[in-house]
PALOFI-996311 format. One line per field, with one value per residue: residue number from 1; residue in one letter; y, x, z of N, C-alpha, C in turn. Coordinates in pm, 1 decimal, padded with zeros to 6 digits. Atoms other than C-alpha are relative to their C-alpha. Layout:
BEGIN
k: c(NUM / ...)
r: c(A / ...)
n_y: c(Y / ...)
n_x: c(X / ...)
n_z: c(Z / ...)
ca_y: c(Y / ...)
ca_x: c(X / ...)
ca_z: c(Z / ...)
c_y: c(Y / ...)
c_x: c(X / ...)
c_z: c(Z / ...)
***
This chain:
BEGIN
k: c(1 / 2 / 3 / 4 / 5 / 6 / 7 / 8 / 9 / 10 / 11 / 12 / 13 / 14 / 15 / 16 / 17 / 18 / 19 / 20 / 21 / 22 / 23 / 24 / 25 / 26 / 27 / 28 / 29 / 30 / 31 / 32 / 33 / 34 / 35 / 36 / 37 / 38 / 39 / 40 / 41 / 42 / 43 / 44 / 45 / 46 / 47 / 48 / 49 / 50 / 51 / 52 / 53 / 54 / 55 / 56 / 57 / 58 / 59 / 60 / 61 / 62 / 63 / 64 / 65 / 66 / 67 / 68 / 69 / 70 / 71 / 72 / 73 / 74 / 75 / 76 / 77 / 78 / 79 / 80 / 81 / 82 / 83 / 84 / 85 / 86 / 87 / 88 / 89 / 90 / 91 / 92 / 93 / 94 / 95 / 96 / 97 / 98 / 99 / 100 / 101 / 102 / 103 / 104 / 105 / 106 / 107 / 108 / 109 / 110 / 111 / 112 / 113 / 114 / 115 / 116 / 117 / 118 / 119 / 120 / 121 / 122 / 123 / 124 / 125 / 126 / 127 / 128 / 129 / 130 / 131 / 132 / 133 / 134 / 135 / 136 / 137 / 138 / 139 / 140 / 141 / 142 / 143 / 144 / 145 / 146 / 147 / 148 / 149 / 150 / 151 / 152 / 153 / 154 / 155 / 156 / 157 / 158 / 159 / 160 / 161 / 162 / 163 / 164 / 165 / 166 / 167 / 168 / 169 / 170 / 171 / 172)
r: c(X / X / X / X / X / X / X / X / X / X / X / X / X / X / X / X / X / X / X / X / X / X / X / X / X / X / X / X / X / X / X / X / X / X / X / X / X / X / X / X / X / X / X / X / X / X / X / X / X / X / X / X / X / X / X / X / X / X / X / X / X / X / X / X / X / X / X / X / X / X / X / X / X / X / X / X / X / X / X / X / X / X / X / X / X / X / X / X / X / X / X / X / X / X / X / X / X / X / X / X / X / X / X / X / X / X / X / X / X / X / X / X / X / X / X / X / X / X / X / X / X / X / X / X / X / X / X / X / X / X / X / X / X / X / X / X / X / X / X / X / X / X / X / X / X / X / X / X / X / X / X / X / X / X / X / X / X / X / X / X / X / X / X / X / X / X / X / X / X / X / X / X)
n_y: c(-00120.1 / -00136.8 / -00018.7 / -00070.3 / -00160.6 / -00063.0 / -00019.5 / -00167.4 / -00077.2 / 00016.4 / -00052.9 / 00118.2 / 00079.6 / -00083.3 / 00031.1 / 00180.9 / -00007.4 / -00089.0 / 00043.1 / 00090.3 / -00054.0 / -00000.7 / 00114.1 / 00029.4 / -00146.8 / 00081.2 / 00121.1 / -00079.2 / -00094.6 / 00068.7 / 00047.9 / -00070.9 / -00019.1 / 00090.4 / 00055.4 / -00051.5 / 00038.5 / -00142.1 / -00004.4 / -00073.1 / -00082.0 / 00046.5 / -00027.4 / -00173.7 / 00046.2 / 00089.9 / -00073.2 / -00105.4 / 00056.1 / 00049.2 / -00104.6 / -00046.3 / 00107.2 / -00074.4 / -00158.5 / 00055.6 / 00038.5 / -00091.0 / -00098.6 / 00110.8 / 00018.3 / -00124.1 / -00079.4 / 00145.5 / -00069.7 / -00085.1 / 00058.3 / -00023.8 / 00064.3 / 00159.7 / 00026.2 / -00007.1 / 00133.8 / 00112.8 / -00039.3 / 00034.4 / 00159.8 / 00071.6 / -00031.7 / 00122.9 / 00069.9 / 00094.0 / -00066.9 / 00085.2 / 00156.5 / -00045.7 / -00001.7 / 00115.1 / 00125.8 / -00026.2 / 00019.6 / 00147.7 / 00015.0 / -00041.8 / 00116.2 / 00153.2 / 00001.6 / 00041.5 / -00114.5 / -00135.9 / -00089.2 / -00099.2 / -00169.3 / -00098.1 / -00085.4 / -00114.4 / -00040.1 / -00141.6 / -00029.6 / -00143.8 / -00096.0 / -00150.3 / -00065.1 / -00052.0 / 00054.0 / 00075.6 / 00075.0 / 00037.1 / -00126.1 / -00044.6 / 00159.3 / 00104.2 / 00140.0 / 00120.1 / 00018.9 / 00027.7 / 00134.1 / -00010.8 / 00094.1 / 00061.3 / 00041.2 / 00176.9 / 00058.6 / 00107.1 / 00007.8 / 00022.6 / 00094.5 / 00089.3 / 00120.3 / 00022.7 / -00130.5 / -00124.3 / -00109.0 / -00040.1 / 00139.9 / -00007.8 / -00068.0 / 00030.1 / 00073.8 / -00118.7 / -00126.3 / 00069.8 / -00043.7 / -00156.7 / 00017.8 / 00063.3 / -00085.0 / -00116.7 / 00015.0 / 00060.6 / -00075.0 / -00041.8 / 00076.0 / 00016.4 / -00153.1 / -00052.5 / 00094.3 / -00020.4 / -00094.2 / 00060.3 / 00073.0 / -00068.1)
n_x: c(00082.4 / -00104.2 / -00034.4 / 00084.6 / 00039.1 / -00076.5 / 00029.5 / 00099.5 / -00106.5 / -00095.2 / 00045.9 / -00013.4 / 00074.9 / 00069.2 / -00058.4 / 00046.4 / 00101.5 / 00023.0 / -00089.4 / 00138.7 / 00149.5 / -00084.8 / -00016.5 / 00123.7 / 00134.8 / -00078.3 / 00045.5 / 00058.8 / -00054.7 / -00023.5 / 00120.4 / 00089.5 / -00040.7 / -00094.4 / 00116.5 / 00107.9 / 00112.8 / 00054.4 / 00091.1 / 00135.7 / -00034.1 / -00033.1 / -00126.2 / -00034.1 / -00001.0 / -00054.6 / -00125.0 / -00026.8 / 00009.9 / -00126.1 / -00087.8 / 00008.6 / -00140.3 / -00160.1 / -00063.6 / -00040.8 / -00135.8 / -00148.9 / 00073.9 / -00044.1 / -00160.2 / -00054.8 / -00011.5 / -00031.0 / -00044.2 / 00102.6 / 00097.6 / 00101.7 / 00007.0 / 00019.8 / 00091.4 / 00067.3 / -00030.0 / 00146.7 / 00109.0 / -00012.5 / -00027.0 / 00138.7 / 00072.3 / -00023.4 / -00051.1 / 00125.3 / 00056.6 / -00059.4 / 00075.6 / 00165.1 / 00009.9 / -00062.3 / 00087.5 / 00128.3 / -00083.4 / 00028.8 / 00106.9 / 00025.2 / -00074.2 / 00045.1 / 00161.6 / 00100.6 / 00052.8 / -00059.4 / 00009.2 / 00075.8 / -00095.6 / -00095.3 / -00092.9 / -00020.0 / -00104.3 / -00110.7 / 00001.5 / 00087.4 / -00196.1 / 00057.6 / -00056.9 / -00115.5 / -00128.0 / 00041.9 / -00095.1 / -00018.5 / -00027.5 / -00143.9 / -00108.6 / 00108.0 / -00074.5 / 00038.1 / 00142.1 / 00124.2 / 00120.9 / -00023.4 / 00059.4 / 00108.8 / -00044.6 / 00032.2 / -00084.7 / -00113.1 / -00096.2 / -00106.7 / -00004.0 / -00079.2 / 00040.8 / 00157.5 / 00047.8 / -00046.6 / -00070.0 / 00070.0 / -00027.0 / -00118.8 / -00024.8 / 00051.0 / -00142.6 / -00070.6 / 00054.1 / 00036.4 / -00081.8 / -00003.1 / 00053.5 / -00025.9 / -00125.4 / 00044.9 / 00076.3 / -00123.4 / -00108.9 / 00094.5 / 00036.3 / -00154.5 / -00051.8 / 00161.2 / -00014.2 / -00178.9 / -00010.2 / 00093.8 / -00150.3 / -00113.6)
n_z: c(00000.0 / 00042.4 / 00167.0 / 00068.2 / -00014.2 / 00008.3 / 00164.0 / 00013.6 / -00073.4 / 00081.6 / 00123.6 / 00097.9 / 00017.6 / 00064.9 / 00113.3 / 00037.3 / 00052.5 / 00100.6 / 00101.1 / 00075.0 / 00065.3 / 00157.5 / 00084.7 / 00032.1 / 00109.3 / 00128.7 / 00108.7 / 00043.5 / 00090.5 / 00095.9 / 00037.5 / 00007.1 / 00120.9 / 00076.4 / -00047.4 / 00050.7 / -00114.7 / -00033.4 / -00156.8 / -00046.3 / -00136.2 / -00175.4 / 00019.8 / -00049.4 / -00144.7 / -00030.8 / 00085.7 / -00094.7 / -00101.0 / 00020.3 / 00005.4 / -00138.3 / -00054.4 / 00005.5 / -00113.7 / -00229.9 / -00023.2 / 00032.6 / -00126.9 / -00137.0 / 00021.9 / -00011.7 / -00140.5 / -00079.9 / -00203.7 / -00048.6 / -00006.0 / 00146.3 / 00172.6 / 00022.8 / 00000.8 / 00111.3 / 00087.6 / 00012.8 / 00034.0 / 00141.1 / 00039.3 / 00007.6 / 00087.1 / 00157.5 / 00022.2 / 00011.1 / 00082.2 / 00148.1 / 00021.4 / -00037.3 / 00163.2 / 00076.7 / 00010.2 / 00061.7 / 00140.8 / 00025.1 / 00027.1 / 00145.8 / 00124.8 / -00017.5 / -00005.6 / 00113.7 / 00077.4 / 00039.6 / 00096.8 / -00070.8 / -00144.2 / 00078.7 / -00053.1 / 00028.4 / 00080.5 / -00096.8 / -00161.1 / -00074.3 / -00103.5 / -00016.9 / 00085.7 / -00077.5 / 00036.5 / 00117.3 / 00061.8 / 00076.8 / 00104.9 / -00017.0 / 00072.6 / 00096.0 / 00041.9 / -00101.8 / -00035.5 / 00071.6 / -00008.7 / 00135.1 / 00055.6 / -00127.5 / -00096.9 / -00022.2 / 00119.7 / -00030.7 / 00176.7 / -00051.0 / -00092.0 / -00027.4 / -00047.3 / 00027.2 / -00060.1 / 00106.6 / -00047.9 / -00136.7 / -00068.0 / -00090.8 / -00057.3 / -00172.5 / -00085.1 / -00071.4 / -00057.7 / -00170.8 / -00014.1 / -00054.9 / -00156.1 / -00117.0 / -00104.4 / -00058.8 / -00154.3 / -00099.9 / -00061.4 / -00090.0 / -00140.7 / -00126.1 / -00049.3 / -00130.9 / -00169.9 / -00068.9 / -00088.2 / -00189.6 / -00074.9 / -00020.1)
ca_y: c(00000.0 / 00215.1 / 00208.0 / 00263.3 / 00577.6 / 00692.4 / 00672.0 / 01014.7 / 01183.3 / 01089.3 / 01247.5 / 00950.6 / 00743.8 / 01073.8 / 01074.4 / 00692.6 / 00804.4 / 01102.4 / 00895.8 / 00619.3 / 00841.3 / 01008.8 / 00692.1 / 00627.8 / 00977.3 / 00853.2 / 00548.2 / 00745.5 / 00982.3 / 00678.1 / 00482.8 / 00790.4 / 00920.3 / 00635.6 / 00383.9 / 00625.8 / 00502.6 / 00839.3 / 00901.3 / 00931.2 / 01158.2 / 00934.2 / 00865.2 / 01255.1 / 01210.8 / 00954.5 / 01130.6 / 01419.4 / 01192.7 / 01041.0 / 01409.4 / 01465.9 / 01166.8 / 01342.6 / 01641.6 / 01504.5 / 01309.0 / 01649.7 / 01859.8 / 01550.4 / 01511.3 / 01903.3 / 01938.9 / 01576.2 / 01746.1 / 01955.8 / 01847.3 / 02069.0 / 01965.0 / 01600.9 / 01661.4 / 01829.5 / 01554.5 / 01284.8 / 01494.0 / 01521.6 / 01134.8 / 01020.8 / 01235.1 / 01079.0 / 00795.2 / 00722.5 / 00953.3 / 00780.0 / 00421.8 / 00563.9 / 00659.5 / 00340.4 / 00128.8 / 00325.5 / 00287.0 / -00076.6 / -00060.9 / 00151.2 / -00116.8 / -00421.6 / -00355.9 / -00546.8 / -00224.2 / -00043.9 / 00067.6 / 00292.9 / 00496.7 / 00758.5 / 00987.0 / 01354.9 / 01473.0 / 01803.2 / 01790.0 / 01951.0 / 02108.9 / 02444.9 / 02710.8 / 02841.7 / 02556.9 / 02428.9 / 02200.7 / 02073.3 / 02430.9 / 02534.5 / 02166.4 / 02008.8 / 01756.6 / 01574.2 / 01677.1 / 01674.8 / 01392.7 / 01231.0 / 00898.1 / 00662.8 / 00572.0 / 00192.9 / 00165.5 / -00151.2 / -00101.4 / -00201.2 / -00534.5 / -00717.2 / -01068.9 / -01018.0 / -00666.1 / -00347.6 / -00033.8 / 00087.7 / -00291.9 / -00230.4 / 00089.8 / -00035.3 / -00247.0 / 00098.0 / 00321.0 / -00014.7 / 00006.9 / 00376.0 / 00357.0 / 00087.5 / 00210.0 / 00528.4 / 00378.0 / 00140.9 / 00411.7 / 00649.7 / 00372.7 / 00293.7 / 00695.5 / 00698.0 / 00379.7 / 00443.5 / 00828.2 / 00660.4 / 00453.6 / 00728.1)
ca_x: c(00000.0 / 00306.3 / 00429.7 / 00122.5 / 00030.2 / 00378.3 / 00336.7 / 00151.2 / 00457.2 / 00705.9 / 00698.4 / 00786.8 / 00473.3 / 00296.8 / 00503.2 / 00395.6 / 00025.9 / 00058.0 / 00303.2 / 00007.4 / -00282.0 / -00018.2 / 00043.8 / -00337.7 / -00431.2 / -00110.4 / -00273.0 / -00583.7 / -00449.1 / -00298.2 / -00614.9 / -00772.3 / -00510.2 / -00297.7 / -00573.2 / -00832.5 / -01082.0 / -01306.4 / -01377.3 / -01746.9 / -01845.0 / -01828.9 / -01457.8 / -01422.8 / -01565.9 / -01339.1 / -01064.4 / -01114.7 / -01141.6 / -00790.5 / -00663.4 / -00773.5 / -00563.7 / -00274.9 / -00295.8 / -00361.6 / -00023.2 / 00155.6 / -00033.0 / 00067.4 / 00428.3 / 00514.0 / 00350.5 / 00414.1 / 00501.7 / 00204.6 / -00113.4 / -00320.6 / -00183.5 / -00197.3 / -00539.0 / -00639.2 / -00446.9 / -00668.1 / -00981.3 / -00849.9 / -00774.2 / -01095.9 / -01298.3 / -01165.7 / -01101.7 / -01470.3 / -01630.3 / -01405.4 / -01558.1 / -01947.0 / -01882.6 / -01706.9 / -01990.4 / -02273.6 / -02013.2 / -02043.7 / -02396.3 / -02466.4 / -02245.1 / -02411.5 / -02755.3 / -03007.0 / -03161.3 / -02863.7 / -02993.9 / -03219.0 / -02919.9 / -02754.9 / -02497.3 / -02447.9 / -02172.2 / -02082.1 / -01980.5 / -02159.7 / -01817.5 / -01938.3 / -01926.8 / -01639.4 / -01451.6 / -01538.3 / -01280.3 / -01365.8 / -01382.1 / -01042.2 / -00844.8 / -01085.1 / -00753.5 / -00858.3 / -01222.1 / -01412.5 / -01668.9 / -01637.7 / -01775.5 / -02071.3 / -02094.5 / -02239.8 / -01974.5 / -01731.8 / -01436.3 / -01182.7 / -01114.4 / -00838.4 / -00859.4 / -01245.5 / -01254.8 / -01349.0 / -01200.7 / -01487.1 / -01427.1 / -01053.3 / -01119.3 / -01352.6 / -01030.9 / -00839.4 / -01075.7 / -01126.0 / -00773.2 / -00698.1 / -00985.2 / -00875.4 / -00554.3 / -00686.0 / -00893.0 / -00596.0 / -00365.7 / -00659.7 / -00747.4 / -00352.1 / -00312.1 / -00661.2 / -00501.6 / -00156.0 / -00227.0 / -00495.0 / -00203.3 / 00035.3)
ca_z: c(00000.0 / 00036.2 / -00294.9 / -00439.7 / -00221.9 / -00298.2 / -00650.9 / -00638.7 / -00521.1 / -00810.5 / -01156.6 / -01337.7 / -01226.5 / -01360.4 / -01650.7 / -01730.4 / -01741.7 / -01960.1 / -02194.8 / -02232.9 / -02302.6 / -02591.5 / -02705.7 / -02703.1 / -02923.1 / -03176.3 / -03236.7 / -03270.2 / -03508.4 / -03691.0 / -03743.0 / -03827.5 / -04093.7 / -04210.2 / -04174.1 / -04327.6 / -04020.7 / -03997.5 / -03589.8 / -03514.5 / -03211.2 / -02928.5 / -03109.9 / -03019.2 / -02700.1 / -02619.2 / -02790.1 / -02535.8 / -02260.6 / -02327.6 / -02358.7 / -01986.0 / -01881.6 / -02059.0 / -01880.5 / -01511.1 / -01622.2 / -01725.3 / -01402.1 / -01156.0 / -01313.4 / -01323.3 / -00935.2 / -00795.8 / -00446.6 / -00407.7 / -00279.3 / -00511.9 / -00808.8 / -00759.5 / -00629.3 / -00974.7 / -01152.7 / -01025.4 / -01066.7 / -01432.0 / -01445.6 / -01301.2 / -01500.2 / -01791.4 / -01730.3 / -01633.1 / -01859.1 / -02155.5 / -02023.0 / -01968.3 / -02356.8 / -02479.4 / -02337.2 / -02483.9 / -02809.6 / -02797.5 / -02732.8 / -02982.5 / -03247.1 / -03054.4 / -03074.8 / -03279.9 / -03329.1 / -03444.0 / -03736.8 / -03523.2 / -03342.2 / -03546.1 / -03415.6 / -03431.4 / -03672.0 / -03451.4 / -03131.3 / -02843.2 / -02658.3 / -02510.8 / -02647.2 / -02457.2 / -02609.5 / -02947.9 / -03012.9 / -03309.7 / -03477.6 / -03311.0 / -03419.0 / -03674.8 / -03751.2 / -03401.5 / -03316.2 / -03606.0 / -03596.5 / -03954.3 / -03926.7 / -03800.7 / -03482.9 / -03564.9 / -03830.7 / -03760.8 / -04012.6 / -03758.2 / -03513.9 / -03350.8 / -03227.7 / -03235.5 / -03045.9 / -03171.4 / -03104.4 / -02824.2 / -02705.6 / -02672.4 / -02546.5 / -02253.3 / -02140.1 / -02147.5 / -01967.8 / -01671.0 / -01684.3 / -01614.9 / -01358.6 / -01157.2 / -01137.3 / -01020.3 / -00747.2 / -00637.0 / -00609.7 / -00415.1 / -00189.1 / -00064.8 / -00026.7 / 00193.3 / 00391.0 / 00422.8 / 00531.1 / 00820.8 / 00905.6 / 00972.4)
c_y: c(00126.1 / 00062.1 / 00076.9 / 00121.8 / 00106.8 / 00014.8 / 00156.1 / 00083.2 / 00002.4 / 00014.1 / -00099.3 / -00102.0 / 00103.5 / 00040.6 / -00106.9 / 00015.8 / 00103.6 / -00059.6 / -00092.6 / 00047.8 / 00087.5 / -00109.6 / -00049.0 / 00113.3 / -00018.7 / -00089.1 / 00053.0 / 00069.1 / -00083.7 / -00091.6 / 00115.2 / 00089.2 / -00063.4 / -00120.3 / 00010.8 / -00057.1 / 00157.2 / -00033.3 / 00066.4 / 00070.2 / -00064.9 / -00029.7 / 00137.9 / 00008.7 / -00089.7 / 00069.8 / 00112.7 / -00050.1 / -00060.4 / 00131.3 / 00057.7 / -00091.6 / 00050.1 / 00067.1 / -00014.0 / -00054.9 / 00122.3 / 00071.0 / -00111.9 / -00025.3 / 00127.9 / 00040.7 / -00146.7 / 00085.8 / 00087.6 / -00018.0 / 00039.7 / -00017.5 / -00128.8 / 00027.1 / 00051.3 / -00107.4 / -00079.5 / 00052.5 / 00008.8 / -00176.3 / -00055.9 / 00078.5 / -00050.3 / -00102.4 / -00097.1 / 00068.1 / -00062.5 / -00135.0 / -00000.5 / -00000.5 / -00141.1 / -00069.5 / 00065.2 / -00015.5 / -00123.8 / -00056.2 / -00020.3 / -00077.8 / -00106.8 / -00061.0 / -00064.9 / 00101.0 / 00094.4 / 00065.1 / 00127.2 / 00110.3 / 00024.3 / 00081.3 / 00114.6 / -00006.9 / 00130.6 / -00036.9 / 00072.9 / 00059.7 / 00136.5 / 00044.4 / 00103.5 / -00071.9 / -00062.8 / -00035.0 / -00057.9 / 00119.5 / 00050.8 / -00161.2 / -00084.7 / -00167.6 / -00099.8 / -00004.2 / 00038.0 / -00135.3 / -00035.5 / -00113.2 / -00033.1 / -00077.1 / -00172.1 / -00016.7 / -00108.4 / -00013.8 / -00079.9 / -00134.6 / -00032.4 / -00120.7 / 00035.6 / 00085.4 / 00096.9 / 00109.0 / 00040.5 / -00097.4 / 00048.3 / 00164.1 / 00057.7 / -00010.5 / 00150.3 / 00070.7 / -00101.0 / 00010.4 / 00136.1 / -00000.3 / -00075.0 / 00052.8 / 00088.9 / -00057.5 / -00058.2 / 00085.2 / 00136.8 / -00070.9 / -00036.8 / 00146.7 / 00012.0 / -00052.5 / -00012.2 / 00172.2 / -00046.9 / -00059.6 / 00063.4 / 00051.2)
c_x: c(00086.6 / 00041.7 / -00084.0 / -00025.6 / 00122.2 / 00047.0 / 00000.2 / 00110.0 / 00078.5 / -00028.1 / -00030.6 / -00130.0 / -00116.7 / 00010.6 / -00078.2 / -00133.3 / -00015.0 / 00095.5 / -00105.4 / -00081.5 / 00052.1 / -00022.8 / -00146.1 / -00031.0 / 00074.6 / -00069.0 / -00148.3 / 00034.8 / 00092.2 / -00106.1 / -00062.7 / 00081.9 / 00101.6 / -00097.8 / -00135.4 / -00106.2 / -00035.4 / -00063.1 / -00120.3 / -00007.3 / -00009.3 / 00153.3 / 00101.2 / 00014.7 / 00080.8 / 00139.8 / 00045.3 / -00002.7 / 00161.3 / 00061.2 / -00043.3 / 00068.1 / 00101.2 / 00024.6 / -00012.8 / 00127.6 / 00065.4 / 00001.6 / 00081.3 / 00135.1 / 00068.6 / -00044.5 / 00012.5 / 00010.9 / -00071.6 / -00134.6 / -00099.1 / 00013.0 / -00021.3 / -00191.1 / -00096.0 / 00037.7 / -00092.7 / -00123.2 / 00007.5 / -00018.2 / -00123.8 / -00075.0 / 00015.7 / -00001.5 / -00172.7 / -00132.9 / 00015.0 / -00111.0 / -00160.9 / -00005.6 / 00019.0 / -00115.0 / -00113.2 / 00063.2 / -00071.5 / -00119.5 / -00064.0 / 00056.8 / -00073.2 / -00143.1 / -00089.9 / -00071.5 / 00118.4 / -00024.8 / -00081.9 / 00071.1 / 00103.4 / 00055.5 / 00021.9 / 00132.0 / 00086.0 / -00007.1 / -00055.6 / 00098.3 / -00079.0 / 00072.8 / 00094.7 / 00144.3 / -00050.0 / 00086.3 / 00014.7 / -00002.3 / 00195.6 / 00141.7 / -00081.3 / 00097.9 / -00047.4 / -00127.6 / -00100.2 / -00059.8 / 00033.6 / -00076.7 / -00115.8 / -00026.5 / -00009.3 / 00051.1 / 00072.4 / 00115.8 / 00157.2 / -00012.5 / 00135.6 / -00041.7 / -00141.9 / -00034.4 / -00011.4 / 00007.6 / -00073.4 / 00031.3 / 00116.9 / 00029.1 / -00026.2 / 00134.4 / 00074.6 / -00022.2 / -00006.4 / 00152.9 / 00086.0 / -00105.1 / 00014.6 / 00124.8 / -00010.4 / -00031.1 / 00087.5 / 00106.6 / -00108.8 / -00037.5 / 00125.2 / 00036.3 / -00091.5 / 00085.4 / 00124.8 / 00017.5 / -00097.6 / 00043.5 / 00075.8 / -00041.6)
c_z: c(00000.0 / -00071.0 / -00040.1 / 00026.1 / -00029.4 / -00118.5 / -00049.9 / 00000.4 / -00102.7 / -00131.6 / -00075.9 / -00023.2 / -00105.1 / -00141.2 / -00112.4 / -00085.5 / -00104.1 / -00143.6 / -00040.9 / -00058.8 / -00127.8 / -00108.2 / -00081.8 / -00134.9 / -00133.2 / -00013.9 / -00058.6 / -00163.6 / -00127.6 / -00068.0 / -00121.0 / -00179.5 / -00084.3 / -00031.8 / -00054.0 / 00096.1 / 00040.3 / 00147.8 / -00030.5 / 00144.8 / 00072.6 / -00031.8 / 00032.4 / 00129.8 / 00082.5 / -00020.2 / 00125.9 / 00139.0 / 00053.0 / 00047.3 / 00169.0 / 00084.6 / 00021.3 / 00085.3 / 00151.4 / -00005.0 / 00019.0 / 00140.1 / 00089.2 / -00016.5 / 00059.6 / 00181.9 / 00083.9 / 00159.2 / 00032.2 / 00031.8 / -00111.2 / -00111.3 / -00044.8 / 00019.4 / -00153.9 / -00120.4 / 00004.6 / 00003.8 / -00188.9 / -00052.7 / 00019.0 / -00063.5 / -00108.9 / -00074.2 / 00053.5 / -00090.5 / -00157.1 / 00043.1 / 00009.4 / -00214.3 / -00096.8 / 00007.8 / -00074.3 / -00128.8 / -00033.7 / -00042.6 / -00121.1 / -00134.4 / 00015.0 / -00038.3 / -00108.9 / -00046.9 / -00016.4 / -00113.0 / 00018.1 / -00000.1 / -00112.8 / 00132.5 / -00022.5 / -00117.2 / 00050.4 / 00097.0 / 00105.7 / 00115.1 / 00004.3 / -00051.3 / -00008.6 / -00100.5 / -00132.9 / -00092.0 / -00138.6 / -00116.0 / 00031.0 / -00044.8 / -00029.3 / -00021.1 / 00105.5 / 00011.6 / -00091.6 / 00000.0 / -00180.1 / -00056.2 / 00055.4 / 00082.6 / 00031.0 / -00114.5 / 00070.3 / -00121.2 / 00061.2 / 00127.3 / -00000.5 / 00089.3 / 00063.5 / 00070.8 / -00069.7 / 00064.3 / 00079.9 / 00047.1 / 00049.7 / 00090.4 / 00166.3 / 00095.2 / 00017.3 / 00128.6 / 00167.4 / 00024.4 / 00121.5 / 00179.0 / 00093.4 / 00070.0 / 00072.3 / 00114.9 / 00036.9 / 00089.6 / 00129.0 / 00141.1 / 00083.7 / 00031.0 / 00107.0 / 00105.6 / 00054.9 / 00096.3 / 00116.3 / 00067.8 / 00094.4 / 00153.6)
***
């Protein structure tokens, strides 16, 4: 439990997570333009969900030794990281469904209008495709599938490392 709560503290573990959810928006961004696989908007949504990962990594790396920055890190991380998997499964749904020919998908994003990401960097958050398309699988998953596994991922870790910081500082 030590480790883990002492995780929080050291850039590098903060590092780790903002180097994955990169890695995640590259493969993104390779699907999407090497690949020709057009993201639909929960692919956006998801997209921006990842990019709140990143930045609790960069926020939790750059203030590792400050309580308020770790604490906005993991308010970044779990927002994301269960906001990304709330999306993925209605993804799936939405792909699995005997009535998917019902459920269409927007084509714009609804990002306030403070932030309207997909007007200010159309290359990532334009919406392009549809959302009960299947153009893509590996060993019999498809990309909301492998992205569930990410997002339980991300969130467990989260809560593992939350719950040895609760029980190692009630320790002390």
């Amino acid at each position: 439990m030590k480790f883990l709560s002492n995780l929080t503290t050291r850039t590098g573990a903060w590092q780790l997570l903002a180097i994955s959810a990169l890695g995640l928006e590259f493969a993104a961004l390779f699907f999407q333009y090497v690949l020709d696989l057009a993201p639909c908007i929960m692919c956006i949504y998801q997209r921006v969900a990842i990019w709140a990962i990143f930045f609790a990594g960069v926020i939790g790396s750059i203030g590792a030794k400050y309580l308020i920055a770790r604490l906005v890190a993991f308010g970044l991380w779990g927002t994301g990281a269960i906001w990304g998997l709330l999306i993925a499964l209605e993804h799936v749904e939405a792909q699995s469904s005997t009535m998917s020919f019902l459920f269409s998908c927007e084509f714009v994003p609804n990002f306030p209008s403070w932030a309207p990401l997909h007007e200010w960097i159309p290359a990532l958050f334009a919406a392009t495709g549809d959302c009960g398309d299947i153009h893509w699988q590996f060993v019999g998953y498809t990309m909301p599938q492998w992205m569930i596994i990410n997002y339980s991922i991300y969130t467990a870790t989260l809560a593992a490392i939350v719950v040895a910081s609760l029980y190692h500082k009630r320790s002390l």
